[in-house]
PAVEXZA-805196 format. One line per 3 residues: number of its first residue (from 1); their letters; for each residue x, y, z of N, C-alpha, C. Coordinates in steps of 0.05 Angstrom, whole numbers, plus 32768, in hexadecimal, padded with zeros to 4 digits. Last residue first. Example, Ala and Ser with C-alpha at 12.3 -4.5 7.8 and 13.67 -1.06 7.14 Angstrom:
! PAVEXZA-805196
2	sa	8101 7FD3 808E 8111 7FEB 808F 8102 8001 809D | 8108 7F8E 809C 80F6 7FA6 809C 8108 7FBE 809C
***
This chain:
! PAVEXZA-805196
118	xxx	7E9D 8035 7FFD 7E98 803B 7FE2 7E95 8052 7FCD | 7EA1 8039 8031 7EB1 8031 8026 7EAD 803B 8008 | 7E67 803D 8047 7E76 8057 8042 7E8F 8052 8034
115	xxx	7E4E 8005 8046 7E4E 8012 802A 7E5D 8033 802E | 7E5F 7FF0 807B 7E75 7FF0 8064 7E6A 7FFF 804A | 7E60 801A 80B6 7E51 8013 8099 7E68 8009 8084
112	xxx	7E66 8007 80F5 7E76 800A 80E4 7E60 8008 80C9 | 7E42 8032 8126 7E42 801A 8117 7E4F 8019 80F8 | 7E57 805E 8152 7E46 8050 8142 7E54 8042 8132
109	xxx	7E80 8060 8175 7E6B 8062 8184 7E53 805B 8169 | 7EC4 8043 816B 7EB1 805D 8160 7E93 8051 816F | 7EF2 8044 81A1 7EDF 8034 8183 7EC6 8044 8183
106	xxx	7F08 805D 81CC 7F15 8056 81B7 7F06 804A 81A1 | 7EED 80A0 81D0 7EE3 808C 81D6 7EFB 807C 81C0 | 7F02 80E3 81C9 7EFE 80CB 81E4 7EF6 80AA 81F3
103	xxx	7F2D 80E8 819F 7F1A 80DD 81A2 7F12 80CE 81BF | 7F5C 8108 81B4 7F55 8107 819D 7F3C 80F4 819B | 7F60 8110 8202 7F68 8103 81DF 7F56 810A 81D3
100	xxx	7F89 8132 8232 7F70 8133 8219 7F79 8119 8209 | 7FAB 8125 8254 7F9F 8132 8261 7F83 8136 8245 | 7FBC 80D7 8249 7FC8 80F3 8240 7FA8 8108 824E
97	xxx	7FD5 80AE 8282 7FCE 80BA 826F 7FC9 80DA 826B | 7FF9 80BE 82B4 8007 80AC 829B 7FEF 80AB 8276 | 8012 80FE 82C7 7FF9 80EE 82C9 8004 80D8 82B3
94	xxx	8043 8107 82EB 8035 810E 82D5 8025 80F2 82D5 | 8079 80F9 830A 805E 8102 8313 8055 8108 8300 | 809E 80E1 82F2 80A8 80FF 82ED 8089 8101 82FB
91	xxx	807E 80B7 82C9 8092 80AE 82CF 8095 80D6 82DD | 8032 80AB 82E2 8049 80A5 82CF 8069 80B0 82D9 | 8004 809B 8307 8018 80B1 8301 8030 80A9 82F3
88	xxx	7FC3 8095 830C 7FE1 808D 8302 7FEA 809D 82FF | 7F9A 80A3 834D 7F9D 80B2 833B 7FC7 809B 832C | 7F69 80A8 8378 7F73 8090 836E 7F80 809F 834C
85	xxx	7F57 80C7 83AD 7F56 80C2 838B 7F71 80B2 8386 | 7F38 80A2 83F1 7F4F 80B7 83E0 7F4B 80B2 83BB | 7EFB 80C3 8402 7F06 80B2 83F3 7F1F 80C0 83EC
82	xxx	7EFA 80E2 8448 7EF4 80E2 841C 7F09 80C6 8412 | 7EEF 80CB 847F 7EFF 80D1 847B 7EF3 80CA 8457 | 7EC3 80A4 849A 7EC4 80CC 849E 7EDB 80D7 8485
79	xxx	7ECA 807A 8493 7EC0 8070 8482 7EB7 809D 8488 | 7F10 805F 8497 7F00 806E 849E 7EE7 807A 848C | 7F1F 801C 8485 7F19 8031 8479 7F00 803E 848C
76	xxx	7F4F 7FEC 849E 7F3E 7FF2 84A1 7F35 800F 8494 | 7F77 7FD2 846D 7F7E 7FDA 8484 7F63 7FE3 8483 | 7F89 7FB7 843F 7F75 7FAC 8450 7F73 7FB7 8465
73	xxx	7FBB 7FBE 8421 7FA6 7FC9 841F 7F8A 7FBE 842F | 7FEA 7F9A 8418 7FE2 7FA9 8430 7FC2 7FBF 842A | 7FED 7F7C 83EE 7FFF 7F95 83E5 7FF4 7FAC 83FE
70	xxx	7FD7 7F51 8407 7FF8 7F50 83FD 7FF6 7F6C 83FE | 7FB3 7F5D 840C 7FB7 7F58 8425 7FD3 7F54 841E | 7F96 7F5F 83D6 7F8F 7F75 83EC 7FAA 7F70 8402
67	xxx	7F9A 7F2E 83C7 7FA9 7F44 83C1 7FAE 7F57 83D4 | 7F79 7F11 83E7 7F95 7F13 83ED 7FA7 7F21 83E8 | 7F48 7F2E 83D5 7F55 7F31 83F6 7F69 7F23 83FA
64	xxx	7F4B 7F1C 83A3 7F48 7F3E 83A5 7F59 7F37 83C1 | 7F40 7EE2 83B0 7F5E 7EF3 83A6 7F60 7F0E 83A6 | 7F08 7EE6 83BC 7F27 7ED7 83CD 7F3D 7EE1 83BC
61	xxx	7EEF 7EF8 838E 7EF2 7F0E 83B0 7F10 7EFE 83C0 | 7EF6 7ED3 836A 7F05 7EF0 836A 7EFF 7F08 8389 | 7EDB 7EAB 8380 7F01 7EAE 8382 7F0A 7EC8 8381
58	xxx	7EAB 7EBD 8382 7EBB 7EB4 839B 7EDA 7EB8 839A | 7EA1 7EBE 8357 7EA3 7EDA 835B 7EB3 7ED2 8374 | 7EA8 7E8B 8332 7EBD 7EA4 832D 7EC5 7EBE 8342
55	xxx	7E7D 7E76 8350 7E90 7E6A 8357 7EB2 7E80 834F | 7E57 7E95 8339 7E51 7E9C 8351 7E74 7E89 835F | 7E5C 7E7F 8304 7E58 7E99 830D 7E5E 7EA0 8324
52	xxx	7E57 7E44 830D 7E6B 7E53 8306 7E71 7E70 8307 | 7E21 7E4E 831C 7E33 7E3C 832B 7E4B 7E4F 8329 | 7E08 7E60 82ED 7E06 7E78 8307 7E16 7E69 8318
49	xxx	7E0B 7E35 82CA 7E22 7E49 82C0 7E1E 7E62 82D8 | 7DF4 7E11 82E0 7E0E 7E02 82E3 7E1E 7E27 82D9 | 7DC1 7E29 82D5 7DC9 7E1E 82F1 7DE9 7E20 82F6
46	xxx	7DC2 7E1E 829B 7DBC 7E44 82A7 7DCB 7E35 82C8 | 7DC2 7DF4 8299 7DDC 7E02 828A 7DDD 7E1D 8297 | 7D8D 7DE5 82A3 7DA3 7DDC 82B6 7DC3 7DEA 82AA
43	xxx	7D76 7DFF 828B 7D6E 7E04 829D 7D84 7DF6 82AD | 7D78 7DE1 8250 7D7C 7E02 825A 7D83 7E07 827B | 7D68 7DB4 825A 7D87 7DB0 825E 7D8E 7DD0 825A
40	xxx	7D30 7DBD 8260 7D3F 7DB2 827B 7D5E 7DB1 8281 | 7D1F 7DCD 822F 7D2C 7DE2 8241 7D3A 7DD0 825C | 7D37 7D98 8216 7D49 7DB0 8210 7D43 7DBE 821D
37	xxx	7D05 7D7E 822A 7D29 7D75 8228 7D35 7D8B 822A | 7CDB 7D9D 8219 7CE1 7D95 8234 7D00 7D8F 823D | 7CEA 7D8F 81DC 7CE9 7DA3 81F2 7CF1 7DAD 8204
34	xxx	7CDF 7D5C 81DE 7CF9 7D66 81D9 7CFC 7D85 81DA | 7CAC 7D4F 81E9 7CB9 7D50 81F8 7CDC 7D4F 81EE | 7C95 7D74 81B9 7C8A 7D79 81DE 7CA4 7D66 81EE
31	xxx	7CA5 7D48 8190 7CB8 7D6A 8192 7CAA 7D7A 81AD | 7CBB 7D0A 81A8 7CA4 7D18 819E 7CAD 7D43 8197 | 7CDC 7CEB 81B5 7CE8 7CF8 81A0 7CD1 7D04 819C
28	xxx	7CD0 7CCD 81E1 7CE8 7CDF 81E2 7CE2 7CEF 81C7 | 7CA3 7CB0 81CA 7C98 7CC6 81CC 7CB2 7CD8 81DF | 7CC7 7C82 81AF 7CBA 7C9D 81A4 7CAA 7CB3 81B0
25	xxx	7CDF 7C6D 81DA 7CEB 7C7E 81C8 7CDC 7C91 81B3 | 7CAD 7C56 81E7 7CBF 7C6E 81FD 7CD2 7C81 81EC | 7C9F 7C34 81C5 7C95 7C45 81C7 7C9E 7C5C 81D7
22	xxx	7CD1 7C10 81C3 7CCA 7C26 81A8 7CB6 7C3E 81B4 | 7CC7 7BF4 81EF 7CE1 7C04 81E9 7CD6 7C15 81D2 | 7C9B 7BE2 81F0 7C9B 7BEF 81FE 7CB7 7C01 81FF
19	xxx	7CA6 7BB9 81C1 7C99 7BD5 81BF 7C8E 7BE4 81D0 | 7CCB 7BA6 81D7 7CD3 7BAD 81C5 7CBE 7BC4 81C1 | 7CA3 7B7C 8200 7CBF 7B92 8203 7CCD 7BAD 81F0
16	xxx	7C87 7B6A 81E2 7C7B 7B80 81F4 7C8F 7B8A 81F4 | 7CA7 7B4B 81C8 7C99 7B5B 81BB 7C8B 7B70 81CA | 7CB9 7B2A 81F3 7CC9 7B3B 81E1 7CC2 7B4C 81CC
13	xxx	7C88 7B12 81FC 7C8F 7B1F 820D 7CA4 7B37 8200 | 7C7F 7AF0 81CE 7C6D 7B08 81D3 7C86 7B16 81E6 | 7CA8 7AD1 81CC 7CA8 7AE4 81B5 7C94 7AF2 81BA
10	xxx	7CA4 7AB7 81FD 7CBC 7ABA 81FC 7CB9 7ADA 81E3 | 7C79 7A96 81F7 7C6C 7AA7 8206 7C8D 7ABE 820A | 7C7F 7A7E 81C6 7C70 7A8A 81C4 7C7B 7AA1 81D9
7	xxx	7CAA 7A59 81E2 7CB9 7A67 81CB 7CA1 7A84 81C9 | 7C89 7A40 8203 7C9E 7A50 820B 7CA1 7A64 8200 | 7C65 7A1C 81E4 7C57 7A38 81F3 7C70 7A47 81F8
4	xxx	7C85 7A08 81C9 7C78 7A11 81B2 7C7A 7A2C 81D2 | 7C98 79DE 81F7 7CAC 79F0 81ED 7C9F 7A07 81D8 | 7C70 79C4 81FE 7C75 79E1 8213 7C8F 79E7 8209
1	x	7C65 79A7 81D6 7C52 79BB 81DB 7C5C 79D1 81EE
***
């Protein structure tokens, strides 16, 4: 007899279990809360990608200022004194690009049509 009750009280219990497992799993899969899922894993992708954002901009100020500090440019700027122009000069003092071009913009400013092809 107390082996009957065991076995019993052994196959309920595992039946609560089980459908306390099914039930969780289903209401994961309800589409309110797969939702919820997906913006939470928005919301942490947005996080992890202003991390990285904000982790790019750091380096690139730490290397601007070593640059800076290699090729001596860190010297203090009178802030009375004009900006100097910042001008390339190609080989013979001449400017390295050309003083006009032929189209000012390199890719055309509207939108390629393929039916002009035709």
């Amino acid at each position: 007899m107390f082996r009957r009750a065991f076995w019993f009280t052994a196959g309920a219990a595992a039946g609560v279990w089980a459908t306390t497992k099914v039930n969780r799993k289903l209401k994961q899969l309800t589409p309110e809360s797969l939702a919820a899922q997906a913006a939470d894993k928005a919301v942490e992708t947005g996080h992890r990608l202003k991390e990285f954002a904000l982790d790019v901009r750091a380096g690139m100020l730490q290397r601007e200022a070593e640059l800076e500090e290699a090729l001596g440019l860190d010297a203090p700027v009178d802030p009375a004194l004009p900006a100097p122009r910042r001008t390339a000069l190609g080989p013979g003092g001449r400017s390295a690009a050309p003083a006009h071009r032929a189209h000012p913009h390199p890719y055309p400013t509207h939108p390629y049509n393929r039916n002009e092809d035709h």
